[in-house]
Backbone atoms as SQL, in Angstrom:
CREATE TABLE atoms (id INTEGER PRIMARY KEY, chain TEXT, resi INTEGER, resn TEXT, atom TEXT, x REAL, y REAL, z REAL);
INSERT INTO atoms VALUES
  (1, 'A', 1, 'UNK', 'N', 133.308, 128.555, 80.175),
  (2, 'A', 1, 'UNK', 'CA', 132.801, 128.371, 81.509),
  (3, 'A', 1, 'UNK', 'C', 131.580, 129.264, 81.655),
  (4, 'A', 2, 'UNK', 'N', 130.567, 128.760, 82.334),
  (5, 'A', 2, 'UNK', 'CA', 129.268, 129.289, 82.446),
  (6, 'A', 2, 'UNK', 'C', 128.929, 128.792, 83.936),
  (7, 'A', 3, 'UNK', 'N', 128.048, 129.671, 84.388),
  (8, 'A', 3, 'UNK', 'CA', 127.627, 129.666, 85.457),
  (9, 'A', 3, 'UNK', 'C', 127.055, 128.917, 85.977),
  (10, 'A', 4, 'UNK', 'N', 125.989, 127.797, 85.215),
  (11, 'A', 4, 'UNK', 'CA', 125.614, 126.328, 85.914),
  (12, 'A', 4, 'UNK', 'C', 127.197, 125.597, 85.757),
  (13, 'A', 5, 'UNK', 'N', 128.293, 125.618, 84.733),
  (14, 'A', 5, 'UNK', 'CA', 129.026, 124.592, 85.084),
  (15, 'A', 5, 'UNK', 'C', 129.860, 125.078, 86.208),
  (16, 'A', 6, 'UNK', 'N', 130.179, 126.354, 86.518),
  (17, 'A', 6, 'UNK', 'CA', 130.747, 126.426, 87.844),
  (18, 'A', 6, 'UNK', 'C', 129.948, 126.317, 88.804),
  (19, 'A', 7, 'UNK', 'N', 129.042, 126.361, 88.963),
  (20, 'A', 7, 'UNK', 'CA', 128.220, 125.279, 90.065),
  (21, 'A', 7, 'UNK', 'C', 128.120, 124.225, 90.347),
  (22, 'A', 8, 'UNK', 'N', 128.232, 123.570, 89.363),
  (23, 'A', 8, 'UNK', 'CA', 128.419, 121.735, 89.065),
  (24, 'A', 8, 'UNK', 'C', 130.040, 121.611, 89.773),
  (25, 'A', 9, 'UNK', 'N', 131.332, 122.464, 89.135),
  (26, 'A', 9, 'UNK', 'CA', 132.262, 122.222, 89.232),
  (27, 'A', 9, 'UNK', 'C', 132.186, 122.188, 91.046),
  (28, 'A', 10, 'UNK', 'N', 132.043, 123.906, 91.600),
  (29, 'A', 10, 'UNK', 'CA', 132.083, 123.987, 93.129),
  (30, 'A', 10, 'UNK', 'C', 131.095, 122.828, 93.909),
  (31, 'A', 11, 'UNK', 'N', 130.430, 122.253, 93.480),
  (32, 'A', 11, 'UNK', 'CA', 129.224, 121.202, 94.090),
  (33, 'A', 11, 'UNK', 'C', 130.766, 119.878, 94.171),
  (34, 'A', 12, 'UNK', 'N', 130.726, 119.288, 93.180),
  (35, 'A', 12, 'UNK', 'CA', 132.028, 118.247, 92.749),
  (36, 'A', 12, 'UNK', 'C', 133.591, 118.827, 94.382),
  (37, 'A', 13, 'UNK', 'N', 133.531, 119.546, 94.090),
  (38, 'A', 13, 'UNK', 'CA', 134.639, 120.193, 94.694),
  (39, 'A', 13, 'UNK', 'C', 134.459, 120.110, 96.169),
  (40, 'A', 14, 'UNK', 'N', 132.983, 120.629, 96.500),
  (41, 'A', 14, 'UNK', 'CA', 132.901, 120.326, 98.157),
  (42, 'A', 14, 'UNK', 'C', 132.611, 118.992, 98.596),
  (43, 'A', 15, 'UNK', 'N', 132.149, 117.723, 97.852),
  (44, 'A', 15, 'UNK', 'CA', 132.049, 117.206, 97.884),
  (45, 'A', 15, 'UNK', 'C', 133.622, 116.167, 97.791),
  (46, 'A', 16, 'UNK', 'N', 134.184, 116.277, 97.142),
  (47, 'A', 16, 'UNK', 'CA', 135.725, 115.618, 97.042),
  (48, 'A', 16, 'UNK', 'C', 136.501, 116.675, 98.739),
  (49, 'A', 17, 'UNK', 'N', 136.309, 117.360, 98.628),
  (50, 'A', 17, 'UNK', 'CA', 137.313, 118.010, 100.198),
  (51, 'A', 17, 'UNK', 'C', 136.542, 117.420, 101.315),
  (52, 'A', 18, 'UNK', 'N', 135.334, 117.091, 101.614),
  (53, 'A', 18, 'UNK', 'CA', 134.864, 116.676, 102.318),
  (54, 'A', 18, 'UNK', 'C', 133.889, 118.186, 102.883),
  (55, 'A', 19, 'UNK', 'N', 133.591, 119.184, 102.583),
  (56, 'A', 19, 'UNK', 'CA', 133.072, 120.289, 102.962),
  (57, 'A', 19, 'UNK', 'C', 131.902, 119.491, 103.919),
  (58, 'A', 20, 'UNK', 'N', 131.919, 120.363, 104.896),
  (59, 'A', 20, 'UNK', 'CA', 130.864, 120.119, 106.013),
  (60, 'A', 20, 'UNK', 'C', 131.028, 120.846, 107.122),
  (61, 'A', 21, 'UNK', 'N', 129.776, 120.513, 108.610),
  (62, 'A', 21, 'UNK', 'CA', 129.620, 121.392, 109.332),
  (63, 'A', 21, 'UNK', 'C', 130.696, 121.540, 109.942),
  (64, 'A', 22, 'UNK', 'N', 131.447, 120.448, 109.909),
  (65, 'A', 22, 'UNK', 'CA', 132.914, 119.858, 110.863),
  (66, 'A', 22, 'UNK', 'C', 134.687, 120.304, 109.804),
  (67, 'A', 23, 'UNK', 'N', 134.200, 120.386, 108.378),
  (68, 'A', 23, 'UNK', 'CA', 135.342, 120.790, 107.537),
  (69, 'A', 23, 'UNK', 'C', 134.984, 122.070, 106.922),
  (70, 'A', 24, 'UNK', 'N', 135.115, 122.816, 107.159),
  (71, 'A', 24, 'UNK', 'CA', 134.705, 124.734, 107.071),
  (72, 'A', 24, 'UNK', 'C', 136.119, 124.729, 105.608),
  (73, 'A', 25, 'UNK', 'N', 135.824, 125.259, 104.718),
  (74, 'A', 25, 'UNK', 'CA', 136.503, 125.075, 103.266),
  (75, 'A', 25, 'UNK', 'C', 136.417, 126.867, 102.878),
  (76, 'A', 26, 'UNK', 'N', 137.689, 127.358, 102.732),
  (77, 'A', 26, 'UNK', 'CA', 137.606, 129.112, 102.235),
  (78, 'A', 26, 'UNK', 'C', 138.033, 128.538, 100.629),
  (79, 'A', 27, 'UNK', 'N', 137.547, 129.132, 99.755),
  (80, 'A', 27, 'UNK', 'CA', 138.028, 129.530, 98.558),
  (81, 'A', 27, 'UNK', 'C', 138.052, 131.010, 97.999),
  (82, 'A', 28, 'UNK', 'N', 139.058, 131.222, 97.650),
  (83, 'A', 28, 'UNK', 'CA', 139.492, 133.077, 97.216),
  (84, 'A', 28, 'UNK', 'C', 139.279, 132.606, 95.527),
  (85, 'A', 29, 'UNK', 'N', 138.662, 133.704, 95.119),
  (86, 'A', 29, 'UNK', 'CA', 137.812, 133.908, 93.674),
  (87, 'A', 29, 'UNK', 'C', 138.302, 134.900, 93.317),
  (88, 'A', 30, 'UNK', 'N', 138.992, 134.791, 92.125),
  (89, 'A', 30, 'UNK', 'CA', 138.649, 136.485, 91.360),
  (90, 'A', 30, 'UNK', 'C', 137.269, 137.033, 90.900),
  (91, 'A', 31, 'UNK', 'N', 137.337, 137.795, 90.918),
  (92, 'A', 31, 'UNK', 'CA', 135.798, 138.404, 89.701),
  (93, 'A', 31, 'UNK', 'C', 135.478, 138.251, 88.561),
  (94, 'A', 32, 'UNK', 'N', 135.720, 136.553, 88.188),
  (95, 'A', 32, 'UNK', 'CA', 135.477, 136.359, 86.941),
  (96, 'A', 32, 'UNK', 'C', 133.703, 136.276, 86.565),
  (97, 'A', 33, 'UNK', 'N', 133.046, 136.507, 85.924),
  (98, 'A', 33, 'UNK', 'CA', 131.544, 136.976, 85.556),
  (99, 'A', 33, 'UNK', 'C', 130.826, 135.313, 85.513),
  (100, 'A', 34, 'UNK', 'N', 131.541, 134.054, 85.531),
  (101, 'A', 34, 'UNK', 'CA', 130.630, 132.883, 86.157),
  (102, 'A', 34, 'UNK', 'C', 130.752, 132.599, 87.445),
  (103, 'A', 35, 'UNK', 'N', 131.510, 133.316, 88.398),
  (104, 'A', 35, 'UNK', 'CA', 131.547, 132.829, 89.667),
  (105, 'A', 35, 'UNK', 'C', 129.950, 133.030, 89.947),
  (106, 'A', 36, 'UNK', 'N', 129.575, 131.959, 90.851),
  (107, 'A', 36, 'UNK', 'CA', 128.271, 131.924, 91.321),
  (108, 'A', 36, 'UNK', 'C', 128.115, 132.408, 92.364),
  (109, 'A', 37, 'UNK', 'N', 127.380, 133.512, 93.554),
  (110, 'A', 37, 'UNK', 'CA', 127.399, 134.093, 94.534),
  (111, 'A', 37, 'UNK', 'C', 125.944, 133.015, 95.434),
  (112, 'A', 38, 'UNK', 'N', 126.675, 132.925, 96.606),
  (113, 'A', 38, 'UNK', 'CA', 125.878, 131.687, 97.102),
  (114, 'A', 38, 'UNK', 'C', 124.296, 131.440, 96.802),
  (115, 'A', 39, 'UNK', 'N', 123.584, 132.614, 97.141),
  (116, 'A', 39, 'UNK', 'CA', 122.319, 132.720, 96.792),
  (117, 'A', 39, 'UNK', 'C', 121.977, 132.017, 95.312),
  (118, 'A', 40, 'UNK', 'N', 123.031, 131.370, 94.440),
  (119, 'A', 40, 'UNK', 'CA', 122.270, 130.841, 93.390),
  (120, 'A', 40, 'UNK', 'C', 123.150, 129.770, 92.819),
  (121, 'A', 41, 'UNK', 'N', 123.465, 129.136, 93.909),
  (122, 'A', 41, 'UNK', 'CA', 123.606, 127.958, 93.696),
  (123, 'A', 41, 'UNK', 'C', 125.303, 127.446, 94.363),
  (124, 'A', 42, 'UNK', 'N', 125.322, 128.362, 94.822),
  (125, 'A', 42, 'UNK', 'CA', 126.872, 127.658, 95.661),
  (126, 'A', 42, 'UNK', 'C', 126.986, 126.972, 96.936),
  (127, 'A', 43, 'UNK', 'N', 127.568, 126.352, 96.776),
  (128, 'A', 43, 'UNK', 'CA', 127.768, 124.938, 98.025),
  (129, 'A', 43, 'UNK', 'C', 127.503, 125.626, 99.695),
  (130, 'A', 44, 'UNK', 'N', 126.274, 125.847, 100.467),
  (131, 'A', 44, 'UNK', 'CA', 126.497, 126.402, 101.751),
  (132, 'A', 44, 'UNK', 'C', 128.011, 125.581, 102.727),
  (133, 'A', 45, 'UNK', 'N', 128.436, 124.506, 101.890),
  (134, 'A', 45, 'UNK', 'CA', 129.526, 124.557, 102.951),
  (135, 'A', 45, 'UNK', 'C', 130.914, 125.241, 102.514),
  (136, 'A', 46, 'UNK', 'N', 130.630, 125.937, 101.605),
  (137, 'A', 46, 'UNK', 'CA', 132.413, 126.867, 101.259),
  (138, 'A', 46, 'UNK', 'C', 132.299, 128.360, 100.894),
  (139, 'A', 47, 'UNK', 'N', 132.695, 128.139, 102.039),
  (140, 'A', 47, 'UNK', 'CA', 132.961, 130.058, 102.128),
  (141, 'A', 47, 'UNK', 'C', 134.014, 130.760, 101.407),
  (142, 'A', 48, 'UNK', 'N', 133.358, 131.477, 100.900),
  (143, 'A', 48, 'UNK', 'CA', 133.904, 132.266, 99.261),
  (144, 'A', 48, 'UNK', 'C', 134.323, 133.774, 99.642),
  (145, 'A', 49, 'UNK', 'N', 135.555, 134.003, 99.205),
  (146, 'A', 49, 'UNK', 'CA', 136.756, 135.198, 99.682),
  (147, 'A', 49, 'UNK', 'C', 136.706, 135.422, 97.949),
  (148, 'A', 50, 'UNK', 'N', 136.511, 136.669, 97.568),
  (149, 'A', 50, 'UNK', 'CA', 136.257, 137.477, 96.205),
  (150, 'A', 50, 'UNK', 'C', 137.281, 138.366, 96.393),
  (151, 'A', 51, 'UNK', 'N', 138.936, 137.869, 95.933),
  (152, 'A', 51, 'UNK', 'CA', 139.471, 139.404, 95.923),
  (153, 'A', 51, 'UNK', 'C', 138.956, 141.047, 95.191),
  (154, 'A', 52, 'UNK', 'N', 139.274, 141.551, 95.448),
  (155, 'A', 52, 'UNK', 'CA', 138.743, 143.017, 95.350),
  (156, 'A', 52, 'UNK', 'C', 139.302, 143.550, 93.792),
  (157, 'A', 53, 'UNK', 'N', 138.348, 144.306, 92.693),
  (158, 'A', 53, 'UNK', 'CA', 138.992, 144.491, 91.573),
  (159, 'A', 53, 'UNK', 'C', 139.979, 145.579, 91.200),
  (160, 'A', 54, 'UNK', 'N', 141.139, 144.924, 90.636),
  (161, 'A', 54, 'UNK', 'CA', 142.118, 145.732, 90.133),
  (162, 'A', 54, 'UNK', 'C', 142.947, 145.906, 91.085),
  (163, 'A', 55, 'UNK', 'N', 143.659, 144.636, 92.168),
  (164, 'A', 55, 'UNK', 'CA', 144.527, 144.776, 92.922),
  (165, 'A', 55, 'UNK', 'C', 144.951, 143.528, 92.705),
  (166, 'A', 56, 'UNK', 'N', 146.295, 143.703, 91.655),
  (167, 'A', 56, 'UNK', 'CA', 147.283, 142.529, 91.340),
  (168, 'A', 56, 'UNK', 'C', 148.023, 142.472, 92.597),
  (169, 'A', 57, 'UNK', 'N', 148.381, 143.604, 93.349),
  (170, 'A', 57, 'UNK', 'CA', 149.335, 143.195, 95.070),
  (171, 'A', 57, 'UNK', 'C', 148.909, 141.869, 95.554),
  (172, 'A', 58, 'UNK', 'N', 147.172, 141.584, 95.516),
  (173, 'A', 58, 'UNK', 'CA', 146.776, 140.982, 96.332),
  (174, 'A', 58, 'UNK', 'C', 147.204, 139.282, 96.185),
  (175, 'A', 59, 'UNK', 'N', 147.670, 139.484, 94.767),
  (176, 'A', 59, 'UNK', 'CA', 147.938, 137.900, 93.772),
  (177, 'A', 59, 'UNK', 'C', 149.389, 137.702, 94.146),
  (178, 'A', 60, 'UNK', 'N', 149.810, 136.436, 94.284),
  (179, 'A', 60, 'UNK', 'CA', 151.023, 136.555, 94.840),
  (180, 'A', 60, 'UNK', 'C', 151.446, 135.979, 93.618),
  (181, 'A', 61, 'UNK', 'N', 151.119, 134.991, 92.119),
  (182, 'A', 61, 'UNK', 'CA', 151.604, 134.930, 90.934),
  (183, 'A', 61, 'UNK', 'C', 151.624, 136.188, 90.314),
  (184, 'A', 62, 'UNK', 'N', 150.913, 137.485, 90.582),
  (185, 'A', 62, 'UNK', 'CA', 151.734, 138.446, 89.305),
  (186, 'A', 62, 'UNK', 'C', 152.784, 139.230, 89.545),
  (187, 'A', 63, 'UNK', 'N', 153.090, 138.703, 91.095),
  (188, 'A', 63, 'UNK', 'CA', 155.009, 139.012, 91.251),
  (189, 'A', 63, 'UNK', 'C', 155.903, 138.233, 89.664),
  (190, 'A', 64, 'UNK', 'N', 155.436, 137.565, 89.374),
  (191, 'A', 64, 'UNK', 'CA', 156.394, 136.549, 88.670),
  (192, 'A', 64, 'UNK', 'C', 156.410, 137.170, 87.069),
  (193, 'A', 65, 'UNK', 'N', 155.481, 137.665, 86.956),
  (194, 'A', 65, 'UNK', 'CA', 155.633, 138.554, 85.702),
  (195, 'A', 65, 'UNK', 'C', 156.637, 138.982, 85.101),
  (196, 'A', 66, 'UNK', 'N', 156.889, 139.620, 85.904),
  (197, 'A', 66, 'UNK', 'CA', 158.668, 140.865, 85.796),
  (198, 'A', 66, 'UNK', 'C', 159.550, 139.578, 85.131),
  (199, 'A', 67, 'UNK', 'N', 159.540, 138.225, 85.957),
  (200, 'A', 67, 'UNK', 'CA', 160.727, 137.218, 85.768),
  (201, 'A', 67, 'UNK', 'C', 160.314, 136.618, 84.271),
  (202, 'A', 68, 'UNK', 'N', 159.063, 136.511, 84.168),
  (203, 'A', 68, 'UNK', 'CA', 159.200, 135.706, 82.300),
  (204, 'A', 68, 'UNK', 'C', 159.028, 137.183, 82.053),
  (205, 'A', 69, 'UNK', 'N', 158.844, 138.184, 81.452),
  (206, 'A', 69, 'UNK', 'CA', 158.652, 138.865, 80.775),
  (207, 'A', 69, 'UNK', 'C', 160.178, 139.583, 80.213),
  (208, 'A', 70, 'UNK', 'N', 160.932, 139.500, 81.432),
  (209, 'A', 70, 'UNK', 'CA', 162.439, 139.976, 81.154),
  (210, 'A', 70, 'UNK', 'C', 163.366, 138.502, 80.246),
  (211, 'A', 71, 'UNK', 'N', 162.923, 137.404, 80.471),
  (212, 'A', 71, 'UNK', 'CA', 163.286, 136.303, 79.666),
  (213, 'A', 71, 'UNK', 'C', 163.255, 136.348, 78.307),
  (214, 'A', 72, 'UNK', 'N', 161.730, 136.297, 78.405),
  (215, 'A', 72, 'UNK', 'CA', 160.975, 135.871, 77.197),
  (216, 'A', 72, 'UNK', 'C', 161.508, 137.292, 76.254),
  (217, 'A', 73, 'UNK', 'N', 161.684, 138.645, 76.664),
  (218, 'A', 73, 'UNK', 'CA', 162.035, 139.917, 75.644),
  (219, 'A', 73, 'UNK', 'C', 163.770, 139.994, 75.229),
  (220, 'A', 74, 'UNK', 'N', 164.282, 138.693, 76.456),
  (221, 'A', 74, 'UNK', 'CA', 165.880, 138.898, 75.660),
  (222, 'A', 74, 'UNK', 'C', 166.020, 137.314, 75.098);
């Protein structure tokens, strides 16, 4: 993944939800290094929530950890 194709992808994306002045669209991002920050090329209709780095609390899948990891070691 590279940074024009996650642009292509989020373009595709507001376009299938219907993003507009009338459908206001949040998406929460981790800090992965192709997220695109609007200024270069992200959809003005979806407003982008960047959780904050190095706070698994904030993820509600890495509760689930504990449950395969205690599986998968017995």
């Amino acid at each position: 993944m590279n940074k024009l194709a996650y642009a292509a992808v989020m373009t595709a994306f507001a376009q299938s939800v219907g993003a507009g002045a009338d459908h206001h669209v949040f998406v929460v991002q981790d800090g992965a290094s192709f997220h695109v920050p609007p200024q270069q090329g992200q959809p003005t209709r979806i407003q982008i929530v960047t959780l904050p780095p190095y706070a698994p609390e904030v993820q509600p899948a890495e509760r689930l950890w504990a449950l395969t990891d205690a599986t998968v070691a017995n």
